[in-house]
N, C-alpha and C positions, 0 to 999 in steps of 0.2 A: 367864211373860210379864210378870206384874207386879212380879216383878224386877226385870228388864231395864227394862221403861219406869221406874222410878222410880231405877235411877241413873241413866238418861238424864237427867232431872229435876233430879238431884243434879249432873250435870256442865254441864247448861247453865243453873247461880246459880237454881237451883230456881223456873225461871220458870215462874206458872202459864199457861196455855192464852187464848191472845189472838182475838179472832173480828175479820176483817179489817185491813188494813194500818195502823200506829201511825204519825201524821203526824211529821217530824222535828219539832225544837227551831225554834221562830220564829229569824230572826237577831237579833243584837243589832245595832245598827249604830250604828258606821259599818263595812262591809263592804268587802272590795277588791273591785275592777275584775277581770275575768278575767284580763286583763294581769298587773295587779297580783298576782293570786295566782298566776299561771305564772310569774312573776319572782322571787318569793318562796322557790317550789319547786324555783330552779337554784341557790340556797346559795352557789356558789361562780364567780362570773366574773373574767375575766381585764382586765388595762386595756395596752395595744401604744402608748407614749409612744416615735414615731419621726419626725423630722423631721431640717428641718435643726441642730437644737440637734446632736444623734447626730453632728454631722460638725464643728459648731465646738467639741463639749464645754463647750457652756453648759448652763444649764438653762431662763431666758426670754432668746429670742432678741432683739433689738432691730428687725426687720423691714428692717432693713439688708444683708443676708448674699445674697450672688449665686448664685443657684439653681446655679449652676456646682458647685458644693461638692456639691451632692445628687447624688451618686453611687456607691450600694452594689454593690457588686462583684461577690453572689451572692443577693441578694434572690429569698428562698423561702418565699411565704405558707403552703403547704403544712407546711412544720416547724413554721410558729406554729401553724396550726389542729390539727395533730398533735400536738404539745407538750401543748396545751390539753385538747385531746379525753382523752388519757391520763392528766394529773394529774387528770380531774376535773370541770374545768371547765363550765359548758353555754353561756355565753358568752362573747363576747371583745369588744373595745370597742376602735379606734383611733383615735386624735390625728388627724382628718380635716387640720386646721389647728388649731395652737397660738397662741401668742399672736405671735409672730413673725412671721401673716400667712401663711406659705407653705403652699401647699392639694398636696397626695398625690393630690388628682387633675389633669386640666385643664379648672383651671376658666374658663371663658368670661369670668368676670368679673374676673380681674387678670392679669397677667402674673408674676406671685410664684408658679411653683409647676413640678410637674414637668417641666412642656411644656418650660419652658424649661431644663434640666439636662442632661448628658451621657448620663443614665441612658438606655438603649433609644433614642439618637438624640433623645429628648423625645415618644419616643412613647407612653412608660411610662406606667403608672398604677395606683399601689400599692391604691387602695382598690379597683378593679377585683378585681385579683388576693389582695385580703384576702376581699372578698366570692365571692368564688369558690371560694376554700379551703374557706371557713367551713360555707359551703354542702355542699360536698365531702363535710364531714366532722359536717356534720349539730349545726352549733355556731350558737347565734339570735347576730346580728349586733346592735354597736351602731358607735355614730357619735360620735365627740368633735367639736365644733367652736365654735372657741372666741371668744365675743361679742368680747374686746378682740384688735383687730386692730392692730401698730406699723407693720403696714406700708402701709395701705390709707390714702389723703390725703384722702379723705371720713370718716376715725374721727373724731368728734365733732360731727358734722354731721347732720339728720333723714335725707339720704340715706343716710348710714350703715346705717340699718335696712333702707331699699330693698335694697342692697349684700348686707347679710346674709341677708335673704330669698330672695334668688336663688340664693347660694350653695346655702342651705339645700334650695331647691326642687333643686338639680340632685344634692345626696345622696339626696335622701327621691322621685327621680323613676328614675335612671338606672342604680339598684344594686340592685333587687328588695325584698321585706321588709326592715325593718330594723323591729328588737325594742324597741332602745331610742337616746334621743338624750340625752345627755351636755352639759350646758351647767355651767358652772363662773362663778365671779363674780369672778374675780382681774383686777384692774387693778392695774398699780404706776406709773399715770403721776405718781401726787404730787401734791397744792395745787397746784402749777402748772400741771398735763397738761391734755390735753383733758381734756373732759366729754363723756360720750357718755350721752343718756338712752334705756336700752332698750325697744324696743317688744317686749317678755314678750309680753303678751297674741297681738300679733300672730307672732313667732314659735311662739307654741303651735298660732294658729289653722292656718297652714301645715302643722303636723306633723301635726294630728287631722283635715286635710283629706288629705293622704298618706300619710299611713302612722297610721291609724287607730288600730291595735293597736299603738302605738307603747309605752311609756313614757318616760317624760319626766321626765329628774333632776337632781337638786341642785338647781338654778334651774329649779325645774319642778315642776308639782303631783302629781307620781306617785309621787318616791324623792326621800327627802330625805337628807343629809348628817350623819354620825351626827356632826360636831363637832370630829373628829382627822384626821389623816394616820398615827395608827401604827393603825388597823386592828381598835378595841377600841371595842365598844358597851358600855353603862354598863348592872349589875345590873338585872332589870327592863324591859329596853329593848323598848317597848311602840310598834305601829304605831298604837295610836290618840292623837291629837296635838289639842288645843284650838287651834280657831280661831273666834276671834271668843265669841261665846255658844255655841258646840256646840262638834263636833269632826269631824275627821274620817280617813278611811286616809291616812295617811303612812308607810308604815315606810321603816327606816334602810338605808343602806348604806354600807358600813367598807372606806374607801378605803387603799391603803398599798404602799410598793414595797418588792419584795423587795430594793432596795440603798437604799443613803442616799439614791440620785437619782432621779429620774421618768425620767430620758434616761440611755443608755448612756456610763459614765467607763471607762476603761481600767484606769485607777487605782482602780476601784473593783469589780475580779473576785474581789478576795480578804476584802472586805465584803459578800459573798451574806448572808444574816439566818441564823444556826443555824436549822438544824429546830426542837429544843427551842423556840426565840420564834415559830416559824410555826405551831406544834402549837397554840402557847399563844394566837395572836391567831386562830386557828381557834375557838378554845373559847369565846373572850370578844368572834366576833362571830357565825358559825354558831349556834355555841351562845348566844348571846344574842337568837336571833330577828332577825339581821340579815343581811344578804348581803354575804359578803366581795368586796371587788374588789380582786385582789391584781394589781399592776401590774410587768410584768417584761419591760422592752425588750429590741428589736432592736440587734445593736451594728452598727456602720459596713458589714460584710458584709451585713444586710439577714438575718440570722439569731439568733435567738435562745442568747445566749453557753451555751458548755459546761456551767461553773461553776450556772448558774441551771436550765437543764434538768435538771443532775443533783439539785440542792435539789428540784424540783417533783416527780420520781420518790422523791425519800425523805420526803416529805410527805403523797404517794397511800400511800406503803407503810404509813406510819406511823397514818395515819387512818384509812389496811383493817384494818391490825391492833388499832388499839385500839376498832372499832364490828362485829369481826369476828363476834363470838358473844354475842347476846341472849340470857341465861341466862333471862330470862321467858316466850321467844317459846313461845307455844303451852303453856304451862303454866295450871293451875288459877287462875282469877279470880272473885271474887268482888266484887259492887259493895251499898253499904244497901241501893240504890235504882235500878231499873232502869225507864226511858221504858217505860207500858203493859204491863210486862212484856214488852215483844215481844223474842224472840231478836235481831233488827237492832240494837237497842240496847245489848244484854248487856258486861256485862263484859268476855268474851273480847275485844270487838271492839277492845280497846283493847293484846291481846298477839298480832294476829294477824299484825302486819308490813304492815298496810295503811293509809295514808295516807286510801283515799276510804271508810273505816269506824270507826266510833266508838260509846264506851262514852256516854251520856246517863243525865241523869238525871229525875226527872217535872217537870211544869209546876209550877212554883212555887217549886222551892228554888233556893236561892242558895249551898247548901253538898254536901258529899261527897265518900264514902271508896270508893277500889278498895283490895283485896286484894290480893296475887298469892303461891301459895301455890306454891315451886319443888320441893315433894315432899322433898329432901332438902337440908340447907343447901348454901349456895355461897360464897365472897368475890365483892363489886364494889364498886367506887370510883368508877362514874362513872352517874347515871341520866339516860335521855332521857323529856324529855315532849314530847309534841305537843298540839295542840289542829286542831279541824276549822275554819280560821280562813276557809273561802265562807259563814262561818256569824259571824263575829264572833271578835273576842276577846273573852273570856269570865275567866276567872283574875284575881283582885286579890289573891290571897292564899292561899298553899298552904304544907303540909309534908310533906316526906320519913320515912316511919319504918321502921324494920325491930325485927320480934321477937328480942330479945335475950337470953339466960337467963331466959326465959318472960316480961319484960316488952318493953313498945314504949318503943322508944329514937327520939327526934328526930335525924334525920343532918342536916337541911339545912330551911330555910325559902326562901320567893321569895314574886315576887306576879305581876306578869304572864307566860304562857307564850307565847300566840302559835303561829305555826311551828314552834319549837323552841328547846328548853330541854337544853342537856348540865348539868349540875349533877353537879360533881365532890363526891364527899362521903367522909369516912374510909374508910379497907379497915373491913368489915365483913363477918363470916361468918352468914348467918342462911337461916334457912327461907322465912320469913316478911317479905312488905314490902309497903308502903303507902303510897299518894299521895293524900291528904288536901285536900280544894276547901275550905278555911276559908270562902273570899268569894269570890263571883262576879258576873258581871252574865249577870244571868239563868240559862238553867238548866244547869249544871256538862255540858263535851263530851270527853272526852282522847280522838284518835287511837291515840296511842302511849302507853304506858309501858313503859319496857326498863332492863334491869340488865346491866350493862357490867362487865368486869376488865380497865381498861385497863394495859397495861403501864408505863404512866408514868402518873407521881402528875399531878394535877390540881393547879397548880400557886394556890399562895393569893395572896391580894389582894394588893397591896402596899400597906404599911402607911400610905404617905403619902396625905392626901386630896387633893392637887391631883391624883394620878396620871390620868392620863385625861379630866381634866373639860376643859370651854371657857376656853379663854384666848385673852386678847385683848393685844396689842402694840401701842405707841406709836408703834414705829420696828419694820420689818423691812428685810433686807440686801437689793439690787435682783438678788440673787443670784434669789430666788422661792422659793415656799411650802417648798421643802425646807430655808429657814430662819427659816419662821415659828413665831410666839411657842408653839403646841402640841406645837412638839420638844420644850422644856424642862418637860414636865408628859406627855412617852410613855411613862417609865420605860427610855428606851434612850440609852445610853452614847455610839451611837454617832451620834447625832444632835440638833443643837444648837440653838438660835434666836441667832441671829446680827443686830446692826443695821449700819447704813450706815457707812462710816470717820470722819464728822464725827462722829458720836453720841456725846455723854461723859455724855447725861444723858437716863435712857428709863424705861418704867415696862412691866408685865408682869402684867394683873389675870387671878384664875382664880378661876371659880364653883364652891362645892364643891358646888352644887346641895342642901345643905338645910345646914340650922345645927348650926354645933361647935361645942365646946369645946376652944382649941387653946393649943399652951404650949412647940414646937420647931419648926423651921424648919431646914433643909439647905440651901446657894446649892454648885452643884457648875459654877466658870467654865473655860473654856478653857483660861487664862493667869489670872494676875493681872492684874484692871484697875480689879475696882470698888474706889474710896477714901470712901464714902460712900451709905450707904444708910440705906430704913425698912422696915419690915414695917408695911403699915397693911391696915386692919380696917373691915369695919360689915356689917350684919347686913341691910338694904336696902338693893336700886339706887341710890334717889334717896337715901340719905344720907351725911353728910358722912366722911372717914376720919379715922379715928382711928388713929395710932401704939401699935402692939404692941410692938417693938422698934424701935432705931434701932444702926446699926452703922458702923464704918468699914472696914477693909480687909476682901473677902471670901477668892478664892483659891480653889483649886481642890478641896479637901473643907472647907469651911465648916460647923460647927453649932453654935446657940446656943439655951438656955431660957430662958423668961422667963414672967412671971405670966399663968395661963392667962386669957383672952378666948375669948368666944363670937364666932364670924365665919361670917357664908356667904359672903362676897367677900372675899379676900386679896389683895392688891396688893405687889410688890417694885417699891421706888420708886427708885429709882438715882440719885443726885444727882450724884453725881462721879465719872469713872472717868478715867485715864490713856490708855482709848482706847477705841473700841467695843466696849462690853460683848458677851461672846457666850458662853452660860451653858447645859450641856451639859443641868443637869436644877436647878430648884426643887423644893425640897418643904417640906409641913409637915403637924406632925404633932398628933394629939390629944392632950394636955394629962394625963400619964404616962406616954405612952409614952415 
């Protein structure tokens, strides 16, 4: 008998004997909202960009277009929310109204919208039949609807907000829960356009007056906008956000469509995104503690194209397969230091496959080590962390090890985890592996830790530092955001930043978000158009630039080195071009490479 209890002992981290229940860990805060962490926990939503744009093959409509055109032929909510349901997804989000003004319902307050269309007589009404599927199929609902309005003749006027409120009230009144509400800040009216000043405040107040349990994004204090259009949160990418003197929960969400366009091109079924780049903007936003919103229209039918259904089926297969077998789960864990000793806290709790259980550590540190000991070695390439984030995030600074010919080998470093951390790291065969709390705030939590063989390599950085960061444009094309200044800083080929046809002279600034040392530059254009350019530099916002290089003709693989400078803002300054610059990808590089 005292056998037996003493491997017992030995298998659960040789915790001694605790008398009555061990409080958790205090929160740290700032803390998410329930909302906030059930939105968190759906990793993967969907975005339904369907209007009349889908029928003119635009992408921002002008508010001019006669609902007459709004007429899809086989319009079936049920494939989208089926679609959805089966890649994955847990919610879906439609274009209630775009910018273009026309409303997918009928709405009371314009005559711009289905009512008036061929579709069902005009009796039709898509968000109806979106929330009904949705429902159906057991998918939380969101609502796009979008502040600039081109078609509405009170847009820049106080009653404008009146206008939008109503609208607003008859989504957030006449359609059941809805999860989340979608506001975006894109106006292309120009120096010249209206001016329209939003009543934020007061559209919030309407939303947390109806739909409670709302969230509330991008232009909204619940989810904010991770920075891009391709779909890729930045190393590190942490929900807690400085505002003002504190901080508080913001996390991200990585918005991106699976074609070049937000709305359905016909011309554009045979540019579905490879898997391989869906797998990859999976890892770099999932995996980076963010929420993908992968956006993938209806085409003219009122059905979701073939081509793109079959991409989202080999995206589900491809994500079973490579998170299919946790080589840790349920294996021997070890931790220095366990909360109170109490088994609730143990080690194991962080291999058991459970989200609402966690390894802690005691009051007081700020650092610590699990173990995970898999009895015989194994190869993996890919580790998950989690953190128990109703609790805070916690993680400033961690590393990956695994025992190696009897020493511990570093596979990979991070610092904040969050929700979730995939962290690709070398094929490595070992027994033995370790996740290491360097710095914390407050006392060290991991949900999960799991060891992954994923079939496909984890694909590495790209070498260039503007890849993924905030960039900001002088000029963009009246085309909209699918040829704004962040195409040229996605890493994807096949998508551009483009300015207007007058433009011969634009600028293109991107934040590397901390300070280089840099010493190459890549300009990859359309066509040939740039005849004059500079590469300019400075290390603060407010300071002046300075020329890094200065050049003349670019062309379409352009690279040049020059004496390396420290920058955290880079700027391609375009002075002269033959016609509107429109420039597929910038980059530059660190100062050797």
């Amino acid at each position: 008998m005292k056998t037996a209890r003493a491997i017992l002992s030995f298998a659960l981290g040789a915790l001694p004997p605790t008398l009555g229940a061990v409080e958790p860990p205090a929160p740290v805060p700032p803390v998410p909202s329930p909302s906030q962490l059930a939105w968190q926990r759906l990793e993967m939503t969907m975005f339904l960009h369907f209007g009349v744009n889908t029928f003119t093959d635009r992408e921002w409509g002008d508010g001019k277009e006669d609902p007459a055109i709004f007429n899809p032929s086989a319009l079936d909510a049920r494939q989208w929310a089926r679609t959805a349901k089966d890649a994955g997804f847990g919610l879906v989000i439609l274009t209630a109204k775009h910018h273009d003004g026309f409303c997918l319902w009928p709405s009371k307050f314009t005559g711009h919208s289905v009512k008036n269309s061929p579709w069902k007589g005009g009796t039709g009404d898509v968000v109806r039949e979106f929330t009904d599927a949705c429902r159906e199929a057991k998918l939380k609902i969101g609502i796009y609807l979008s502040p600039w309005d081109r078609h509405e003749p009170c847009y820049g006027t106080d009653a404008y907000n009146t206008h939008f409120k109503h609208q607003l009230t008859e989504l957030l009144t006449d359609y059941g829960t809805i999860d989340e509400v979608w506001f975006d800040g894109a106006c292309g009216e120009g120096p010249n356009g209206k001016k329209q000043v939003y009543d934020w405040d007061g559209y919030y107040g309407v939303i947390r007056r109806l739909q409670p349990k709302a969230v509330i994004a991008i232009c909204g204090p619940d989810v904010r906008w991770v920075g891009n259009e391709s779909g890729v949160a930045r190393p590190g990418e942490s929900s807690v956000q400085k505002r003002g003197n504190g901080s508080i929960w913001h996390p991200a969400e990585c918005d991106v469509s699976i074609r070049p366009g937000w709305f359905y091109h016909a011309g554009e079924d045979g540019k579905v995104k490879p898997l391989d780049q869906l797998l990859d903007i999976y890892l770099k936003s999932v995996g980076r503690n963010s929420v993908l919103l992968l956006n993938v229209p209806p085409d003219r039918r009122g059905l979701l194209a073939a081509p793109d259904v079959k991409r989202l089926q080999e995206l589900r297969a491809a994500i079973d397969a490579m998170l299919k077998t946790n080589l840790a789960a349920g294996k021997a864990a070890t931790a220095d230091a366990v909360r109170g000793g109490a088994e609730t806290y143990a080690a194991a709790k962080a291999v058991d496959g459970r989200i609402d259980t966690y390894w802690a550590a005691e009051d007081g540190a700020s650092a610590g080590r699990i173990e995970i000991d898999l009895g015989t070695p194994a190869e993996f390439n890919l580790v998950n962390l989690q953190e128990p984030i109703e609790l805070g995030e916690r993680s400033r600074k961690y590393r990956i090890e695994a025992e190696v010919g009897g020493a511990w080998t570093v596979l990979a470093r991070g610092t904040a985890i969050g929700h979730r951390n995939l962290v690709g790291v070398p094929r490595t065969t070992a027994r033995k592996a370790a996740l290491v709390i360097e710095e914390a705030r407050g006392v060290p939590a991991i949900a999960e830790f799991g060891l992954y063989r994923s079939p496909r390599a984890v694909k590495a950085e790209p070498r260039s530092l503007t890849a993924h960061k905030p960039a900001e444009a002088s000029n963009v094309h009246g085309g909209g955001t699918v040829y704004g200044g962040d195409k040229a800083v996605d890493g994807d080929f096949e998508t551009r930043w483009a300015t207007s046809d007058e433009t011969r002279a634009c600028w293109l600034e991107v934040d590397l978000q901390e300070a280089k040392t840099i010493g190459r530059l890549a300009i990859h254009e359309l066509e040939p158009r740039i005849t004059k350019f500079e590469l300019q530099v400075r290390l603060k916002k407010d300071a002046p630039w300075k020329i890094a290089y200065s050049g003349g003709t670019a062309g379409k693989q352009f690279e040049a080195g020059f004496p390396a400078v420290p920058a955290r803002y880079v700027r391609l300054n375009i002075l002269e071009a033959t016609f509107a610059p429109t420039i597929w990808e910038f980059q530059v590089f660190e100062a050797g490479e």
